[in-house]
N, C-alpha and C positions, 0 to 999 in steps of 0.2 A: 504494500500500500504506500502511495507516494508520501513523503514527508517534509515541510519545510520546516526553520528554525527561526523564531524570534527570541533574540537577549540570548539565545540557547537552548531554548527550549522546543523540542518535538511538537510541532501540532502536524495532523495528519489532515493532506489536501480529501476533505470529503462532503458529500452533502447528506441531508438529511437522507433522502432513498438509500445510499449508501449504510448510512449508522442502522438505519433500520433492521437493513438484510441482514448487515453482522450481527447486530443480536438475535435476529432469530437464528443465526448459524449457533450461535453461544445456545442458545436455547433446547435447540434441538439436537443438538450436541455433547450438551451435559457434561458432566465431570468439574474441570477447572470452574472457579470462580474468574470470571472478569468485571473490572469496573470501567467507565466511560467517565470522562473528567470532558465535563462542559466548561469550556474557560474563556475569561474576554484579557483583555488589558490588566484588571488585577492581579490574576492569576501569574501572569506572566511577571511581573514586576516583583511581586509574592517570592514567586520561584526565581528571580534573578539575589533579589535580598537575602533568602536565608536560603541555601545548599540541601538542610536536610528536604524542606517543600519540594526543592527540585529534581531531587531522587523520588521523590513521591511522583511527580507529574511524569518522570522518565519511568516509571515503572507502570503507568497506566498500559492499559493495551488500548485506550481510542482518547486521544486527546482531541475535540475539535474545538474551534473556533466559534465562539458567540461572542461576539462584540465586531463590528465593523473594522477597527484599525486592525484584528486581525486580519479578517477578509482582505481587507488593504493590501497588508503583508503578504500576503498567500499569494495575491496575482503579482505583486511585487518582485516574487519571485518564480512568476513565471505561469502560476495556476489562473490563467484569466477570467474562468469560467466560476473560479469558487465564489462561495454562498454562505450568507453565517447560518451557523447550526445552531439558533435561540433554541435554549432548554424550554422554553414554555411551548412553541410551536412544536420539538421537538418528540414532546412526552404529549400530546393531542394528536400527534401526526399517527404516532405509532399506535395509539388505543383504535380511533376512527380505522386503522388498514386492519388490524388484527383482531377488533371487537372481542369476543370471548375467549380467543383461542388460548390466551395465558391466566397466568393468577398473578396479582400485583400486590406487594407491600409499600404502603406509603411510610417513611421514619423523617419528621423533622416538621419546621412549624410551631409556633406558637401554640397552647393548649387547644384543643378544638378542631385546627388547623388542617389537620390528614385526615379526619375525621370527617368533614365538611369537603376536602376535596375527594376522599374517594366516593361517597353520595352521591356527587354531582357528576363524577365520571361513570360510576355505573348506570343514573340514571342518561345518560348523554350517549354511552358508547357499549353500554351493557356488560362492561370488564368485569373480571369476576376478583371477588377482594380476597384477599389469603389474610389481610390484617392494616392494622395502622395506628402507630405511635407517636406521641409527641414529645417527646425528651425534656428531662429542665436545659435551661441555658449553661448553666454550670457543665465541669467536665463529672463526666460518670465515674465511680466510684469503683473499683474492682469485680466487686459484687454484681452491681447494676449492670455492668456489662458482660457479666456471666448469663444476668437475668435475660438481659436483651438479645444475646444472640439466643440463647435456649429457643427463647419467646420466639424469633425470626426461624431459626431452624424449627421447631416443630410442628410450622404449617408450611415448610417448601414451597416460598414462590417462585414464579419463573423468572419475577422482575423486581429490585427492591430500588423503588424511587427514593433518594434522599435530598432532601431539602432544608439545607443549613447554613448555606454560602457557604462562598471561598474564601479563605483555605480550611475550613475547618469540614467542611464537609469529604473533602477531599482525604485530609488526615482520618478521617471517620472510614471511609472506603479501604484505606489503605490498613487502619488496625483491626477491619474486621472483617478483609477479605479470605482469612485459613483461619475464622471462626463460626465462619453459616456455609453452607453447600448453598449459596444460590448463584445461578449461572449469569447474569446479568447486574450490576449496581451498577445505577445513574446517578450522579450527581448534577441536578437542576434547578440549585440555587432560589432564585424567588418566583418559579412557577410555581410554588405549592401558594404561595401569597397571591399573586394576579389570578390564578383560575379561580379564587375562592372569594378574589373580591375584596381583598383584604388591603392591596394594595392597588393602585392604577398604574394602568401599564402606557409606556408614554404613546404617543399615537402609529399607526403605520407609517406615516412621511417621516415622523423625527425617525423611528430605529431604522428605516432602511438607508437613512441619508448621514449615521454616524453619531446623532442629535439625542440619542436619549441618553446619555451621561447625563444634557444637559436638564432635560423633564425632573428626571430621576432626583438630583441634585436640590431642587427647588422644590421637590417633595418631600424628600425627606434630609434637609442641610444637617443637621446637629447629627446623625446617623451617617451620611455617605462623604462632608465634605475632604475627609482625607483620604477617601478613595480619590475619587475625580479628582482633587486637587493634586495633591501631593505625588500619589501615586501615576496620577495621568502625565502629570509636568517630568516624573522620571521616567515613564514612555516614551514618550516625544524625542524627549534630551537623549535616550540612550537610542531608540532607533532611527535618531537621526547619525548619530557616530556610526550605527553597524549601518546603514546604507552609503555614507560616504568614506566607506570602509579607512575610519576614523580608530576604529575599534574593534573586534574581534571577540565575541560573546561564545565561549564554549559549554 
């Protein structure tokens, strides 16, 4: 599968049809656990800052691109055709093609939250629910996470959606992938919020044209402004060096 690199970091040239298929190949394949790391701009920046994240991201088996200055990057180097793989379109794309044919775990979200979205997906696409957790915000406790994979492994689903953002969600994929037999972990960030309403999602013209940092931002400042800010201004600053090959990100 083709692969480009921003800051260093692996993301794989692919579209959503593509993400799809492989996970039904994971699916129907069984064995190995795999995770899918939906990543935009923070991620990347995440994994450029701290080393241990970026052995996390290099250890996914599907990184793709949700955020636009990925997509950027991707035809940038050469993928002209690429497409951002938004986690919210992405986890809707795949219920509507597959309807029943799987079982779904939803883990993350505020109290209520996976609750409330798997309802609304059964009711929408008829998916059939294996479970659904909401975590405290806090990190889980030894215990707890005894309990939590138990709970996830002893209704085997075929897809365990999570919903925690980045990077922590990603760290969550990654210390409980050889702790549940499920063939499929998504991380999809704040689809579990926008399909439930919880959040607004910025409009179709801003996210296709690069603009919903900026929605985002003005909805929730006290919450995202050192994402977009901070983190966006060291995007920029460093994939301006690796394009005018200033720098060299391994």
């Amino acid at each position: 599968m083709p692969v480009f690199r921003v800051l260093g970091v692996p993301v794989n040239a692919i579209q959503i049809p593509g993400v799809i298929a492989t996970m039904e190949d994971w699916i129907r394949n069984k064995g190995d656990t795999h995770f899918v790391a939906v990543t935009g701009m923070h991620g990347v920046v995440e994994a450029h800052r701290h080393p241990p994240f970026k052995n996390i991201l290099n250890s996914a088996d599907l990184v793709v691109p949700d955020g636009m200055p990925l997509v950027w990057m991707g035809r940038w180097h050469g993928f002209i055709m690429q497409r951002r793989v938004y986690g919210p379109e992405l986890m809707e794309t795949f219920f509507r093609q597959t309807g029943n044919r799987y079982s779904h775990f939803f883990y993350g979200g505020a109290k209520g939250v996976a609750d409330a979205l798997a309802r609304k997906m059964q009711t929408q696409y008829g998916i059939r629910i294996a479970g659904t957790l909401s975590p405290p915000f806090r990190n889980l406790t030894t215990t707890e996470e005894l309990e939590v994979a138990g709970r996830i492994q002893s209704v085997a689903p075929d897809v365990l959606w999570v919903g925690l953002s980045t990077p922590k969600q990603e760290k969550w994929m990654w210390a409980f992938h050889d702790k549940v037999r499920v063939p499929v972990m998504a991380g999809v960030g704040a689809a579990f919020d926008f399909h439930t309403g919880r959040v607004r999602q910025a409009p179709v013209w801003m996210r296709e044209h690069g603009l919903e940092w900026f929605f985002r931002l003005v909805s929730e400042p006290r919450r995202l402004w050192r994402r977009y800010l901070v983190y966006g201004s060291q995007f920029i600053w460093n994939v301006n060096l690796e394009i005018l090959k200033l720098r060299k990100f391994n």
